[in-house]
PDB file with one MODEL, atoms N, CA, C and O in Angstrom:
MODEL        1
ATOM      1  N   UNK A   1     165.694  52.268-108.271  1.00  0.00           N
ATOM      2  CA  UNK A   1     166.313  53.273-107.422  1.00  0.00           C
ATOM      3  C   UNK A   1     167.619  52.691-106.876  1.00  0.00           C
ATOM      4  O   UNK A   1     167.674  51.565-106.382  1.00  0.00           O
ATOM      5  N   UNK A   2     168.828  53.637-107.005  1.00  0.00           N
ATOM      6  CA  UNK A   2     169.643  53.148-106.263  1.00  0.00           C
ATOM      7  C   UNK A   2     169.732  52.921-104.607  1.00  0.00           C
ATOM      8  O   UNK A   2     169.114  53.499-103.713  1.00  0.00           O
ATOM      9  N   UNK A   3     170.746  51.849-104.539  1.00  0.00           N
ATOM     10  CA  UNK A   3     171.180  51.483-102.813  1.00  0.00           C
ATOM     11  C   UNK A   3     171.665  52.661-102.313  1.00  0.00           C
ATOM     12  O   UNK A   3     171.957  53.531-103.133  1.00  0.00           O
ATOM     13  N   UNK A   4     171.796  52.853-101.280  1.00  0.00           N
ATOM     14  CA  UNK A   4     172.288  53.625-100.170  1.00  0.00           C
ATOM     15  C   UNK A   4     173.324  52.668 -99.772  1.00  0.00           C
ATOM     16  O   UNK A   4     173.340  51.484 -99.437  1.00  0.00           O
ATOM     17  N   UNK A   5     174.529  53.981 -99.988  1.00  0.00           N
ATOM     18  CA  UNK A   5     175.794  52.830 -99.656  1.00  0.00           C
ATOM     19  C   UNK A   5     176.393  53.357 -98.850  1.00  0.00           C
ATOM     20  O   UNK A   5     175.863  54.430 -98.564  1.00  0.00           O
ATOM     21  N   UNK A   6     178.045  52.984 -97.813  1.00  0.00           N
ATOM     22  CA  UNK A   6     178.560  53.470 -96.773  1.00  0.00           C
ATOM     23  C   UNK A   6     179.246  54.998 -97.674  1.00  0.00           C
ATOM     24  O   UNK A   6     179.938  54.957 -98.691  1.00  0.00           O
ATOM     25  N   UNK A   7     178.891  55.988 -97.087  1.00  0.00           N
ATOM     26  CA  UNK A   7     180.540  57.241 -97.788  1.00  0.00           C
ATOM     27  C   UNK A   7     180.790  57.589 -96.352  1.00  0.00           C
ATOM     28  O   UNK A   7     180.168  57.295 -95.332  1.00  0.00           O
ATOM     29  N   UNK A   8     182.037  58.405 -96.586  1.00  0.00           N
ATOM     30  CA  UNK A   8     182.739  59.164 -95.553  1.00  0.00           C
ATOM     31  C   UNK A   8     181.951  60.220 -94.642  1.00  0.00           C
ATOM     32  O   UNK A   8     180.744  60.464 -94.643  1.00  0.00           O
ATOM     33  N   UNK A   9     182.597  60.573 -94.150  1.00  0.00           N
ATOM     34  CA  UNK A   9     181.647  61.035 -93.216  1.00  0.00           C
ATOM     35  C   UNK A   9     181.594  62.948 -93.938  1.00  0.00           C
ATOM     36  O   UNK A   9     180.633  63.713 -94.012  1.00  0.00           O
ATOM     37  N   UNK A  10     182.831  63.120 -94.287  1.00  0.00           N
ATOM     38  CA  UNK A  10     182.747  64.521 -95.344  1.00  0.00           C
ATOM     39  C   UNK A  10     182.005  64.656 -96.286  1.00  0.00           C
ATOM     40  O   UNK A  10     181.588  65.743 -96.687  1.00  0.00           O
ATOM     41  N   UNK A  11     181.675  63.276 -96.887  1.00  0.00           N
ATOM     42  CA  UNK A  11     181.035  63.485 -98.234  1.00  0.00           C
ATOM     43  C   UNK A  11     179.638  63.760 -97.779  1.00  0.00           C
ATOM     44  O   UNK A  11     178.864  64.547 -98.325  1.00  0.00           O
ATOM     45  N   UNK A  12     179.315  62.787 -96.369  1.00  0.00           N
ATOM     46  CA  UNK A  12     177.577  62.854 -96.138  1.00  0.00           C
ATOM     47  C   UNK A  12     177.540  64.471 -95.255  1.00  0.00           C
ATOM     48  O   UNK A  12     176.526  65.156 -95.383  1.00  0.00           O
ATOM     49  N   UNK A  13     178.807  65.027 -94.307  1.00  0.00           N
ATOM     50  CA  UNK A  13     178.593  66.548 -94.607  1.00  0.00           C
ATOM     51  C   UNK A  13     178.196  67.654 -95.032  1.00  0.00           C
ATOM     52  O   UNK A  13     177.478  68.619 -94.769  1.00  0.00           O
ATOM     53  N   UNK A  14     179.165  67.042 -96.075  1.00  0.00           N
ATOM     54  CA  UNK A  14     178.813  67.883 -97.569  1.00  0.00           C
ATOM     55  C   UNK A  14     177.478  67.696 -98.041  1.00  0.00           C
ATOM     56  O   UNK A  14     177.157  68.502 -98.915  1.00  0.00           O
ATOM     57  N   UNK A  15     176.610  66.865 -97.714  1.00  0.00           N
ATOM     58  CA  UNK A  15     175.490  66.744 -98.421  1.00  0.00           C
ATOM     59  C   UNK A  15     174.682  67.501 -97.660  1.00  0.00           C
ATOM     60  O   UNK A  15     174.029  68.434 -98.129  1.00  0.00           O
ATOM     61  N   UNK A  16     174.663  67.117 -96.276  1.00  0.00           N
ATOM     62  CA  UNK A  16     173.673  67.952 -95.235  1.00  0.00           C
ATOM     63  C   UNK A  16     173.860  69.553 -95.218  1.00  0.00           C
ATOM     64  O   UNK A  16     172.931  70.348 -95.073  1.00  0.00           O
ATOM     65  N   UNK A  17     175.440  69.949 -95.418  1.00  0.00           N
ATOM     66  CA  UNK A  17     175.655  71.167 -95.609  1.00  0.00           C
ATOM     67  C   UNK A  17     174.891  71.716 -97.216  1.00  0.00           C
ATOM     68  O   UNK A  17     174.610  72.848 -96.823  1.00  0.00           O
ATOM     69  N   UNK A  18     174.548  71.704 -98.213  1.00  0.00           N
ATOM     70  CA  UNK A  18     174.159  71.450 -99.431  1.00  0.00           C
ATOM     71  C   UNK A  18     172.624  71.426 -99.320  1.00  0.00           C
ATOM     72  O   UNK A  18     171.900  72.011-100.125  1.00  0.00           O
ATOM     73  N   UNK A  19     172.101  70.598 -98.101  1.00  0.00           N
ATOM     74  CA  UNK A  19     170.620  70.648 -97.994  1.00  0.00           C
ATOM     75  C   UNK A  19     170.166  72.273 -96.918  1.00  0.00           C
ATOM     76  O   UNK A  19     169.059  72.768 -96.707  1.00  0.00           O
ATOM     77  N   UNK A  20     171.321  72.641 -96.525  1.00  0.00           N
ATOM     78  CA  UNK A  20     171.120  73.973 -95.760  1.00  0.00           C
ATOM     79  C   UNK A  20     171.710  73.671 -94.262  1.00  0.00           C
ATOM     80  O   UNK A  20     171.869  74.476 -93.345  1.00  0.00           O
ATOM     81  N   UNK A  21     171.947  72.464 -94.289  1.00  0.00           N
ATOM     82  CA  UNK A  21     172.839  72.749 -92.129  1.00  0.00           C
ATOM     83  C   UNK A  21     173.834  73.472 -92.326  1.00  0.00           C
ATOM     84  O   UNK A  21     174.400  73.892 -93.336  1.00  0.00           O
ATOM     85  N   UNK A  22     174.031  73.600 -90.940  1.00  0.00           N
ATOM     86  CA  UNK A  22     175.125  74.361 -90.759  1.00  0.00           C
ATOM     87  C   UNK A  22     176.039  73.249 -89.706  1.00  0.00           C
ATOM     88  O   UNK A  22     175.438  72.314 -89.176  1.00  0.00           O
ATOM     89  N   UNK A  23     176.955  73.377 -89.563  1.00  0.00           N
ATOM     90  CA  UNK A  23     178.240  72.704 -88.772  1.00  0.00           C
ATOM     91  C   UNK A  23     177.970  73.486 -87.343  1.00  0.00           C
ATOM     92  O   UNK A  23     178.527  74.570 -87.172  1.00  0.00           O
ATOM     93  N   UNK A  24     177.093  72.922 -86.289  1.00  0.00           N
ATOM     94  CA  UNK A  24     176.902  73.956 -85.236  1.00  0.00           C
ATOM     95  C   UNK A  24     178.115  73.583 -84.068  1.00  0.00           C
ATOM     96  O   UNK A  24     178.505  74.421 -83.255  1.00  0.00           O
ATOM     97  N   UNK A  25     178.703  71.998 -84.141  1.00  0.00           N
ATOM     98  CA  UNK A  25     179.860  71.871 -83.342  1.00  0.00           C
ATOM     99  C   UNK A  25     180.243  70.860 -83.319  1.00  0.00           C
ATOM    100  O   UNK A  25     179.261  70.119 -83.293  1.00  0.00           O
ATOM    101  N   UNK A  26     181.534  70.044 -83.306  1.00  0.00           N
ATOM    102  CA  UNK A  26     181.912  68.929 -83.054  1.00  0.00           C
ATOM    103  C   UNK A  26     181.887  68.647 -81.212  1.00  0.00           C
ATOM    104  O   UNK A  26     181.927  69.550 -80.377  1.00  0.00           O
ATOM    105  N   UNK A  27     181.797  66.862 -80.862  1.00  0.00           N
ATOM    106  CA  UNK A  27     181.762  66.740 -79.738  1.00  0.00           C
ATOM    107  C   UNK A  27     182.600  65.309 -80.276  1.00  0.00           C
ATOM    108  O   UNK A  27     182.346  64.411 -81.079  1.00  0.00           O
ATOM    109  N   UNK A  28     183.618  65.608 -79.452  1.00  0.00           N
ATOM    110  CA  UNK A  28     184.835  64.453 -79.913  1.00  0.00           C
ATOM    111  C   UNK A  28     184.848  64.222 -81.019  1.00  0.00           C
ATOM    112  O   UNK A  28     185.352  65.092 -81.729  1.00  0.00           O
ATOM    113  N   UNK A  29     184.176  62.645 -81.868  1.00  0.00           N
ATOM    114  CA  UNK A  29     184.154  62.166 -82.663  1.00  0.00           C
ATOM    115  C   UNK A  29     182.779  62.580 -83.818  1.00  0.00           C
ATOM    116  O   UNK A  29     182.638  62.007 -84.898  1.00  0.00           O
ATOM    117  N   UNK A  30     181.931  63.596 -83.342  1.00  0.00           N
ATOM    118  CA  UNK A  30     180.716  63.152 -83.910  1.00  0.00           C
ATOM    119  C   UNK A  30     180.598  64.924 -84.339  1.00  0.00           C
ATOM    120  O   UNK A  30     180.756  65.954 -83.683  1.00  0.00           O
ATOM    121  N   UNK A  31     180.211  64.615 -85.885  1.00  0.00           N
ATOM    122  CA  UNK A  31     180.021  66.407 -86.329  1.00  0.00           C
ATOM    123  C   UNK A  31     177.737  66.400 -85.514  1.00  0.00           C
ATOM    124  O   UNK A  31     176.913  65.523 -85.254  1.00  0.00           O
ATOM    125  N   UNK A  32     177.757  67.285 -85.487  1.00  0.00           N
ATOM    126  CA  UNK A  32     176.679  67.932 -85.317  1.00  0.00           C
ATOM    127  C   UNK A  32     176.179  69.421 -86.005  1.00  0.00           C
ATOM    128  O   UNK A  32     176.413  70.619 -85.843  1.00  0.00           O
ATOM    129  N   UNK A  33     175.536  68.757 -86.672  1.00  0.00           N
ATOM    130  CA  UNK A  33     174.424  69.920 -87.822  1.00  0.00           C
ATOM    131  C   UNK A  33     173.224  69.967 -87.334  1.00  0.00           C
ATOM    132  O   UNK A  33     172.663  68.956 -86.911  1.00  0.00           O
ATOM    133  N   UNK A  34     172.523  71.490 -87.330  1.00  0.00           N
ATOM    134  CA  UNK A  34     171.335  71.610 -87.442  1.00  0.00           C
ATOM    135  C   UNK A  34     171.053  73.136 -88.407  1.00  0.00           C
ATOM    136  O   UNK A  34     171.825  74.013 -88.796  1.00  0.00           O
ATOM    137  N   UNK A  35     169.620  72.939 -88.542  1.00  0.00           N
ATOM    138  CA  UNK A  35     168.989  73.693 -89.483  1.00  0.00           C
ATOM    139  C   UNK A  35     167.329  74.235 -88.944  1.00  0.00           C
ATOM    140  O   UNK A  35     166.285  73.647 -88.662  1.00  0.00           O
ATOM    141  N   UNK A  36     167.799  75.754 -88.993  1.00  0.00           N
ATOM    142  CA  UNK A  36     166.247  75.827 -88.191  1.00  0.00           C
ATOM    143  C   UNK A  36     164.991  75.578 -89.108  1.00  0.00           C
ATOM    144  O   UNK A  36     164.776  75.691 -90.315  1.00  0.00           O
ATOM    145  N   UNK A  37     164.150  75.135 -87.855  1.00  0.00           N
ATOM    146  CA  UNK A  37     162.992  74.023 -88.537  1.00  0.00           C
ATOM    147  C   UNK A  37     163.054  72.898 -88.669  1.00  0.00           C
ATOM    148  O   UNK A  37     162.134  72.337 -89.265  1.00  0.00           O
ATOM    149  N   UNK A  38     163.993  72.256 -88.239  1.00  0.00           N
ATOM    150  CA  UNK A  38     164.055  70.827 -87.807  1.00  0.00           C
ATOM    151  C   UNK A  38     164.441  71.071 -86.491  1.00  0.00           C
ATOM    152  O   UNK A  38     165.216  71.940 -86.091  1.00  0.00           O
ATOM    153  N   UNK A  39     163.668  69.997 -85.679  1.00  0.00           N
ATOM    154  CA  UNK A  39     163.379  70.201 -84.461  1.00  0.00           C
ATOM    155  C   UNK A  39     164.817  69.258 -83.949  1.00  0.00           C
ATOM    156  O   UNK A  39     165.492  69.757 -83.050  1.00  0.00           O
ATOM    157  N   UNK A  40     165.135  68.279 -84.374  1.00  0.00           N
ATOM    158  CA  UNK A  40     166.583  67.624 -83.732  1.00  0.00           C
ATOM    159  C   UNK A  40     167.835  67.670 -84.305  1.00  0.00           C
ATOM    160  O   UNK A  40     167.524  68.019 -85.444  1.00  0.00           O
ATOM    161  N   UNK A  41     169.343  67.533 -84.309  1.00  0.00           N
ATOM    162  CA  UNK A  41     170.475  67.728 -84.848  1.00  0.00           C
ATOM    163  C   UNK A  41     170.810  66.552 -85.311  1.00  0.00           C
ATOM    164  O   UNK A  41     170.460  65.576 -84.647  1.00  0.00           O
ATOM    165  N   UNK A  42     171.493  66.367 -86.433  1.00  0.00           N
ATOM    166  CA  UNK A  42     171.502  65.630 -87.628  1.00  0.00           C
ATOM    167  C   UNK A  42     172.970  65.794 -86.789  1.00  0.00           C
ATOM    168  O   UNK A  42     173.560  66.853 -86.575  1.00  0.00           O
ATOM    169  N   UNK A  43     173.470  64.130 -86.289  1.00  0.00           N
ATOM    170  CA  UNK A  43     174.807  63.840 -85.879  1.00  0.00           C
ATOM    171  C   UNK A  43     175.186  62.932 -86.654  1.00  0.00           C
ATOM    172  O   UNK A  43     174.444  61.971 -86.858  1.00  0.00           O
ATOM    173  N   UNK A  44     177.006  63.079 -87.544  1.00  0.00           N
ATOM    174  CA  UNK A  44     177.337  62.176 -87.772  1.00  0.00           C
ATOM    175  C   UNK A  44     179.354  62.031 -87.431  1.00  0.00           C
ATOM    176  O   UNK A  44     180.276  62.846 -87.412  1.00  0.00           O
ATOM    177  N   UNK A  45     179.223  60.411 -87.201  1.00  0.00           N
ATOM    178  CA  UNK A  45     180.649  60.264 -86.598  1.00  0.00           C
ATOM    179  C   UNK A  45     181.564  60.247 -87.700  1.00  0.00           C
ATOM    180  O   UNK A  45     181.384  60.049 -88.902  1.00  0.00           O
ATOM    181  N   UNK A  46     182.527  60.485 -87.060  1.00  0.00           N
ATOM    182  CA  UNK A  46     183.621  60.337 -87.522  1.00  0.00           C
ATOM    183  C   UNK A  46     184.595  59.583 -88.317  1.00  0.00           C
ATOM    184  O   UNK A  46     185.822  59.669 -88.268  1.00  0.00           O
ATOM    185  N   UNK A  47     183.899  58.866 -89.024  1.00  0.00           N
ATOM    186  CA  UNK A  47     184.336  57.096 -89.815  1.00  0.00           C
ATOM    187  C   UNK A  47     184.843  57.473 -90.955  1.00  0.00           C
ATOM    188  O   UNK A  47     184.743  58.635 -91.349  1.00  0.00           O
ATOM    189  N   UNK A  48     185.418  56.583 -91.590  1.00  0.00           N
ATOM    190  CA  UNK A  48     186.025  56.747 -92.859  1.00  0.00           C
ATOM    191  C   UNK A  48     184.658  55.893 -94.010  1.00  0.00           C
ATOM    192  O   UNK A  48     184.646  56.004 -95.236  1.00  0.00           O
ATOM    193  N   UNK A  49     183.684  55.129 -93.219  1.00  0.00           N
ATOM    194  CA  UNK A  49     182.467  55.068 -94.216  1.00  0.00           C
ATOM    195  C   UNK A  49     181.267  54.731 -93.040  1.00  0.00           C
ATOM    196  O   UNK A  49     181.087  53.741 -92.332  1.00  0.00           O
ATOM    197  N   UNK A  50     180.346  56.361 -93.205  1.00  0.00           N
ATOM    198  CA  UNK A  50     179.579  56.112 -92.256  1.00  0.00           C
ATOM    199  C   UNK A  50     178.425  54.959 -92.948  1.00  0.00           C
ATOM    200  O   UNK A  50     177.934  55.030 -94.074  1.00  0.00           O
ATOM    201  N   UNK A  51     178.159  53.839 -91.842  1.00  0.00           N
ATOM    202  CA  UNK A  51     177.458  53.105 -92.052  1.00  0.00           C
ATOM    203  C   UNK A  51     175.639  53.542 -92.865  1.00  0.00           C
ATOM    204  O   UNK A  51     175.167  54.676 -92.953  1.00  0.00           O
ATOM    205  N   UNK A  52     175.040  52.355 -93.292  1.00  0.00           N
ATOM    206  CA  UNK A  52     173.898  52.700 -94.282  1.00  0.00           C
ATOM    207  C   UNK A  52     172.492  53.310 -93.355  1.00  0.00           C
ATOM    208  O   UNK A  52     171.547  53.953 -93.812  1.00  0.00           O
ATOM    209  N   UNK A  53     172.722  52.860 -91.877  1.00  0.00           N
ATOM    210  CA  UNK A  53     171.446  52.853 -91.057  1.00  0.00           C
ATOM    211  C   UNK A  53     171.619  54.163 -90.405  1.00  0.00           C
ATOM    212  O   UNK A  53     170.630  54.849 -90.149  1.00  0.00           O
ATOM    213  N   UNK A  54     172.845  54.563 -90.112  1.00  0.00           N
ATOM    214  CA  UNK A  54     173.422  56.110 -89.709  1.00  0.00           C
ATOM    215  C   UNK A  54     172.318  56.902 -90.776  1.00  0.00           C
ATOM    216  O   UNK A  54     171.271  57.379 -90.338  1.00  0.00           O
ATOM    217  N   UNK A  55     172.598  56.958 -91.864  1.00  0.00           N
ATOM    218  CA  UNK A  55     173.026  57.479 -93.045  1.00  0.00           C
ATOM    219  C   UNK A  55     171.154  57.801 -93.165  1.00  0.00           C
ATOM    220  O   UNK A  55     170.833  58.985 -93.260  1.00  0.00           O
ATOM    221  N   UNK A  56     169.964  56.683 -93.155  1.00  0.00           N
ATOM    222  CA  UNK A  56     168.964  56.525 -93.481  1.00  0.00           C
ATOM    223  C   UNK A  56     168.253  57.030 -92.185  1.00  0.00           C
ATOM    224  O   UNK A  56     167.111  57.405 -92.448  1.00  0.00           O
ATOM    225  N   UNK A  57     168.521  57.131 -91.110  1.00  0.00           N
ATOM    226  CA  UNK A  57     168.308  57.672 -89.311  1.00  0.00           C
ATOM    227  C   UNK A  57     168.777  59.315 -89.874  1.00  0.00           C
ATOM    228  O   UNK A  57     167.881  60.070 -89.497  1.00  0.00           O
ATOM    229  N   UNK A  58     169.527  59.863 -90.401  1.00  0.00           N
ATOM    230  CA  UNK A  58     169.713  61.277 -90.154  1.00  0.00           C
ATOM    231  C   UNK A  58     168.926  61.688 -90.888  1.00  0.00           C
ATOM    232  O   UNK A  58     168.206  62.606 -90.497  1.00  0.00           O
ATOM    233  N   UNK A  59     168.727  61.010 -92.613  1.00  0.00           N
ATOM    234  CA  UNK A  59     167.575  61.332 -93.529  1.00  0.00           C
ATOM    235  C   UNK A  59     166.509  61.404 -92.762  1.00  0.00           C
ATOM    236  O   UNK A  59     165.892  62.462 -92.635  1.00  0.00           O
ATOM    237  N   UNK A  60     166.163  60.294 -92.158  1.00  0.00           N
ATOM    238  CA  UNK A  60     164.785  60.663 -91.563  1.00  0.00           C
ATOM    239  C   UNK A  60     164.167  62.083 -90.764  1.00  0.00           C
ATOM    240  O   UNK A  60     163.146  62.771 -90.747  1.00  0.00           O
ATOM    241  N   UNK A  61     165.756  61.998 -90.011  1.00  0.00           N
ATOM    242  CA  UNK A  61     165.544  63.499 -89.412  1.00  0.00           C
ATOM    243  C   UNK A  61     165.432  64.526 -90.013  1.00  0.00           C
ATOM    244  O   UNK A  61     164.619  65.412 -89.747  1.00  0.00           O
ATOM    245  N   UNK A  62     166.007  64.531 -90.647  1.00  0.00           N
ATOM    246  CA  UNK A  62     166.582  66.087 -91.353  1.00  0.00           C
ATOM    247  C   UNK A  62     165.154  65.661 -92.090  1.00  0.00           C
ATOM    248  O   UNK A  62     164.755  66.825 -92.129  1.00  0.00           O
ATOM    249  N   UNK A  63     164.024  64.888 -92.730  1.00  0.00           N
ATOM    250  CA  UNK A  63     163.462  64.772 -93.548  1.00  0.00           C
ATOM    251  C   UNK A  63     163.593  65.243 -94.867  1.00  0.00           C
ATOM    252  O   UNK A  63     162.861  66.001 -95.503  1.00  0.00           O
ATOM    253  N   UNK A  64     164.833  64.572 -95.240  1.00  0.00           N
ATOM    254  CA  UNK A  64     165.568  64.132 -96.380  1.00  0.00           C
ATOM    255  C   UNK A  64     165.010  63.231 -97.651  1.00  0.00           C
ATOM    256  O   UNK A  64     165.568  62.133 -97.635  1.00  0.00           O
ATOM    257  N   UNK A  65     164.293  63.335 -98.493  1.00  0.00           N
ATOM    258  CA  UNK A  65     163.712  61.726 -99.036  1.00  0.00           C
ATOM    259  C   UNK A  65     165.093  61.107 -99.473  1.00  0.00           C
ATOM    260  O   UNK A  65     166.176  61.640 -99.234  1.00  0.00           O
ATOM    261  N   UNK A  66     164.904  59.798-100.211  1.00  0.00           N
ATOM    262  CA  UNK A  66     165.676  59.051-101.304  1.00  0.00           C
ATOM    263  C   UNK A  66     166.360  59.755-101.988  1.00  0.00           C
ATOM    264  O   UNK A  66     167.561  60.023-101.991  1.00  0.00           O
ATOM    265  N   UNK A  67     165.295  60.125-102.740  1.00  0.00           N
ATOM    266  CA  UNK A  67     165.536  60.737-104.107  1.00  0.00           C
ATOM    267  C   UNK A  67     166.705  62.345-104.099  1.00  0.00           C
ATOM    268  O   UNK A  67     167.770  62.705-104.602  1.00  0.00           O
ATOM    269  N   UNK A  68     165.574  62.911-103.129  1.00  0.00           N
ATOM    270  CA  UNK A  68     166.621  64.478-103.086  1.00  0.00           C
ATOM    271  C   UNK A  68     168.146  63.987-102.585  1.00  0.00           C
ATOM    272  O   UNK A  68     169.111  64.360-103.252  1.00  0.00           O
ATOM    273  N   UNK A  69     168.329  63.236-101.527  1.00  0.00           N
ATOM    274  CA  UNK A  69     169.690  62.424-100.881  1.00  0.00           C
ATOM    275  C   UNK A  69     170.620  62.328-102.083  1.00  0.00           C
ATOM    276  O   UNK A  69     171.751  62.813-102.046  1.00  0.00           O
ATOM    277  N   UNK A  70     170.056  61.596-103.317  1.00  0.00           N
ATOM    278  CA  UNK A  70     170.703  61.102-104.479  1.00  0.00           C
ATOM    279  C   UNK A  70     171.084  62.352-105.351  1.00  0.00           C
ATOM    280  O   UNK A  70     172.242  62.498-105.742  1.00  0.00           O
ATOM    281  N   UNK A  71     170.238  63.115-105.606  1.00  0.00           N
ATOM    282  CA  UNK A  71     169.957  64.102-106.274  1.00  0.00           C
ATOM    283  C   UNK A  71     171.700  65.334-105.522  1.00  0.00           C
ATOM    284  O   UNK A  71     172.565  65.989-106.103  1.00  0.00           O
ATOM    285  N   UNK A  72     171.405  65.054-104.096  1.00  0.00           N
ATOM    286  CA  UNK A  72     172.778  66.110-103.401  1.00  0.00           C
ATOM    287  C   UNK A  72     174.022  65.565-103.760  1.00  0.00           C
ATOM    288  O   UNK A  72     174.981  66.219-104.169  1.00  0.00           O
ATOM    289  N   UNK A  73     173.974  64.148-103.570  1.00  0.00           N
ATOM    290  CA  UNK A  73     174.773  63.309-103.884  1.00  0.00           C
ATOM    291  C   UNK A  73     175.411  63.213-105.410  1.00  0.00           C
ATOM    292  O   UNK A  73     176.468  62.603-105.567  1.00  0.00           O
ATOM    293  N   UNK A  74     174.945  63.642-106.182  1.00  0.00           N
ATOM    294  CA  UNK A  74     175.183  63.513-107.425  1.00  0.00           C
ATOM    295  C   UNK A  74     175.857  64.870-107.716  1.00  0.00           C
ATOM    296  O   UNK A  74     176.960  65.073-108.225  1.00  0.00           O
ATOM    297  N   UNK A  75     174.701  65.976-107.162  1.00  0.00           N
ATOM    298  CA  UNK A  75     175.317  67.391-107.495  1.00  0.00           C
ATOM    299  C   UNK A  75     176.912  67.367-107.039  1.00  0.00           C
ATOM    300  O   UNK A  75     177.809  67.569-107.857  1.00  0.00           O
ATOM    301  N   UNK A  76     177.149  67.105-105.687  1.00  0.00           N
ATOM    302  CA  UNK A  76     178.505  66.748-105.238  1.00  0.00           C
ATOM    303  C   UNK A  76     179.382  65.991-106.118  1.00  0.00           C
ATOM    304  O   UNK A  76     180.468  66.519-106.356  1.00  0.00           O
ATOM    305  N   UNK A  77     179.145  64.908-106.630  1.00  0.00           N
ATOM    306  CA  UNK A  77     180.049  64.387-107.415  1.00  0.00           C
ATOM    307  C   UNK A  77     180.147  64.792-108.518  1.00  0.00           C
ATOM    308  O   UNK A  77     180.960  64.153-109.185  1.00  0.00           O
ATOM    309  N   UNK A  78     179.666  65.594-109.019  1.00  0.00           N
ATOM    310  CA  UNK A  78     179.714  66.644-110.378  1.00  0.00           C
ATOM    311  C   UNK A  78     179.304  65.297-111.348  1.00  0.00           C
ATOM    312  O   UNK A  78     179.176  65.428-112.565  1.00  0.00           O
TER     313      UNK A  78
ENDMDL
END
């Protein structure tokens, strides 16, 4: 299985948007997504490569596995 590596913070967006969030608001630096039926908001900052533990903390939330993560990830990169 592949690593989980740093991307931008658009690309991991794009992924959460792709799994069904929606963009409910920015607060300064940090986008905030949620999706009803998940009970907490999937926040991510503003970086040019959001870190790997960010990245594996929002999966958890959003209850995201590995695999589907890779799977969005891929669809995105065509």
């Amino acid at each position: 299985m592949p690593r989980i590596v740093p991307v931008s913070y658009e690309k991991l967006g794009n992924v959460f948007e792709k799994a069904g969030f929606k963009l409910a608001r920015v607060e300064g630096d940090h986008f905030i997504y949620t999706k009803t039926g998940v009970v907490r908001p999937v926040v991510i900052p503003n970086r040019k490569d959001v870190p790997v533990f960010i990245i594996k903390n929002n999966l958890r939330t959003a209850g995201i596995s590995r695999d589907e993560y890779f799977r969005l990830l891929t669809e995105l990169n065509g």
